[in-house]
N, C-alpha and C positions, 0 to 999 in steps of 0.2 A: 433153953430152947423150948417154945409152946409144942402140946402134944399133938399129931394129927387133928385135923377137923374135917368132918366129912359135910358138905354142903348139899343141899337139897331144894332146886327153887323152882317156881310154875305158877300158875295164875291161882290156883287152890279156889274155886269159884262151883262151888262150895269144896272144900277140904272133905274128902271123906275117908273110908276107916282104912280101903288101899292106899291111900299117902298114908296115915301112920302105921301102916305095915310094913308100907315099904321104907320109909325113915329106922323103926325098931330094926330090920332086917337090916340095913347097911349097918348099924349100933353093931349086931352082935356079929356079922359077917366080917367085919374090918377089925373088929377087936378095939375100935377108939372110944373116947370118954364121951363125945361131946357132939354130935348133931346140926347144924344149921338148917331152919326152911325158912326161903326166901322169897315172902309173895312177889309176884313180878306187877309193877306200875303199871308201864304202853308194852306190850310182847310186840315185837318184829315179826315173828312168823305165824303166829296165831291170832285168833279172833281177839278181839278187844272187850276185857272181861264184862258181863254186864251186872257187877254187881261194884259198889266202892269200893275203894280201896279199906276204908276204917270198918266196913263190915266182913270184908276176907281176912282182914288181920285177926278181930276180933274172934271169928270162928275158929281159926287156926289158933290162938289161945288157950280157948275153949276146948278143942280137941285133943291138946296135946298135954292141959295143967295136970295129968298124972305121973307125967315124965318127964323127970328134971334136966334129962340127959338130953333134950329136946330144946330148943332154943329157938323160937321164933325173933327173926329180926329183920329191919323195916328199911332196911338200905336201901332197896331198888325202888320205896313208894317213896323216900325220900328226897328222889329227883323225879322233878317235873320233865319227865323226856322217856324219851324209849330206853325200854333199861335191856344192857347187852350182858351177855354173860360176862364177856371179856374185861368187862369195866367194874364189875362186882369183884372179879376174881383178883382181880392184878390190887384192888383195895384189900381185901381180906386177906390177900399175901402179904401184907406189909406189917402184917399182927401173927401171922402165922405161917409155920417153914414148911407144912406140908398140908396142902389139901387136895381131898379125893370129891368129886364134881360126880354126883347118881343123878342119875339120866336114864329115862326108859327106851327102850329100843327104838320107838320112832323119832324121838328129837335126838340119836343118835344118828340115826340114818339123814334124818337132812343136816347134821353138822357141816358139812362142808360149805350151806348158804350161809353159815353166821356169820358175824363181823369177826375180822381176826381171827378164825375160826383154831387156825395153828399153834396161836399164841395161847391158847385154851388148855392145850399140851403142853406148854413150856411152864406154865402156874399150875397145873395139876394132872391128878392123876384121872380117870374114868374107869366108876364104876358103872356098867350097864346091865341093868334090869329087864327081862324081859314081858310082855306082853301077850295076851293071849290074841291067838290070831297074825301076829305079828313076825317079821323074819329079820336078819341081818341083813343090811343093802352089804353087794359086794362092792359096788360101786364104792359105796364108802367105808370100807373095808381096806379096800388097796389104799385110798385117799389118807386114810389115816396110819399107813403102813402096819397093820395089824399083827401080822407076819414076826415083824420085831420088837412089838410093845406086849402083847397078849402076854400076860402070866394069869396065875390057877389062883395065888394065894393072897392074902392080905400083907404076909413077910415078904413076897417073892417083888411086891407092890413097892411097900414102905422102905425095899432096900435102896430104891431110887427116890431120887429129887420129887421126881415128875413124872410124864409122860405115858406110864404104864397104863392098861387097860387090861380088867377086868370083865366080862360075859358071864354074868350067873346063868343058871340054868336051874337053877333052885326054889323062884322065888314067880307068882305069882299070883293076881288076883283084879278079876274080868269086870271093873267097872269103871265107867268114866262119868266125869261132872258134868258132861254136855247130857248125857243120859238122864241124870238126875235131875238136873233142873227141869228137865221135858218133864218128869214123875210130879216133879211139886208141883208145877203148872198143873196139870192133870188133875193134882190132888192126892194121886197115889201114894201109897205108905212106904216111907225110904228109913226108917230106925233101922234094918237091916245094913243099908250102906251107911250111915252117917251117927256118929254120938249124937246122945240124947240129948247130951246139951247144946249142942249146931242146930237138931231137929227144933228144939224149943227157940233160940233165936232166930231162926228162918221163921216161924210162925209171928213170934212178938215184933219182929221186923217187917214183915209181909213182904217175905225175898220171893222174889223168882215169879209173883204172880201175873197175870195178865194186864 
């Protein structure tokens, strides 16, 4: 039976040093071997990336070649189509008996507009990260009966199939890529959020400019 796999996917438009924090932090929170981040193709609920596909891969690459335990892979850029969670998941289940789906607070709270949204729950589990600024929708709270999924632990998690949901409260850090790319545009100095090596092919590439 394959080990846990914790899945990790978003547009990463630039990748910066909050996805690999929060990628290492589900690593050591879950207790699993292995990682997945999944740049997303066409996103359904979000802006339509403005950078290519082969230079978000490439960056996440780049950001991540310290830790082997990390796994970038290219499933979602390799369908020409809107890529859904539910279609990534129900693929990667067919290789693996248990995967846990990290998700920050706010693309948990709109879950109930995604496709199959349910079926999401029946392929894994949800770990959810929180947000600075950000709160639980109750709304989708009840939606996803939280009441009877919610456990504390990664054991309490892995004793089931599926289903369970996790709410860290542990884990935080206040920066977004829509922010960033405004800095580069600007010109402003981002090696604070972003590896040096992202920083240097966003320059030799000439991402994010005017």
């Amino acid at each position: 039976m394959s080990s846990p796999l914790a899945v990790f996917g978003g547009l990463f438009d630039p990748v910066h040093k909050g996805h690999v924090s929060a990628a290492l932090f589900a690593l050591e929170f879950l207790s699993v071997q292995r990682l997945k981040m999944i740049p997303c193709h066409l996103p359904n609920h979000k802006v339509v990336p403005t950078t290519q596909a082969e230079h978000r891969l490439a960056m996440l690459n780049l950001a991540t070649a310290s830790y082997p335990q990390i796994e970038i892979d290219p499933i979602e850029l390799q369908r020409d189509r809107v890529s859904y969670s539910v279609d990534t998941l129900t693929e990667l289940k067919k290789r693996h008996s248990t995967l846990i789906f990290v998700l920050g607070v706010d693309s948990f709270n709109s879950l109930p507009q995604w496709l199959d949204w349910q079926k999401i729950l029946e392929l894994s589990h949800l770990l959810v990260l929180p947000r600075h600024g950000s709160t639980l929708s109750d709304e989708t709270l009840r939606a996803v009966d939280s009441k009877h999924r919610q456990v504390d632990t990664s054991e309490q998690m892995l004793a089931s199939a599926s289903g369970k949901i996790i709410f860290c409260e542990n884990f935080d850090y206040d920066v977004a890529s829509s922010e960033i790319r405004k800095k580069i545009t600007r010109g402003d100095d981002v090696s604070a959020a972003l590896d040096a090596k992202v920083v240097q092919y966003i320059k030799d590439n000439c991402l994010y400019q005017n």
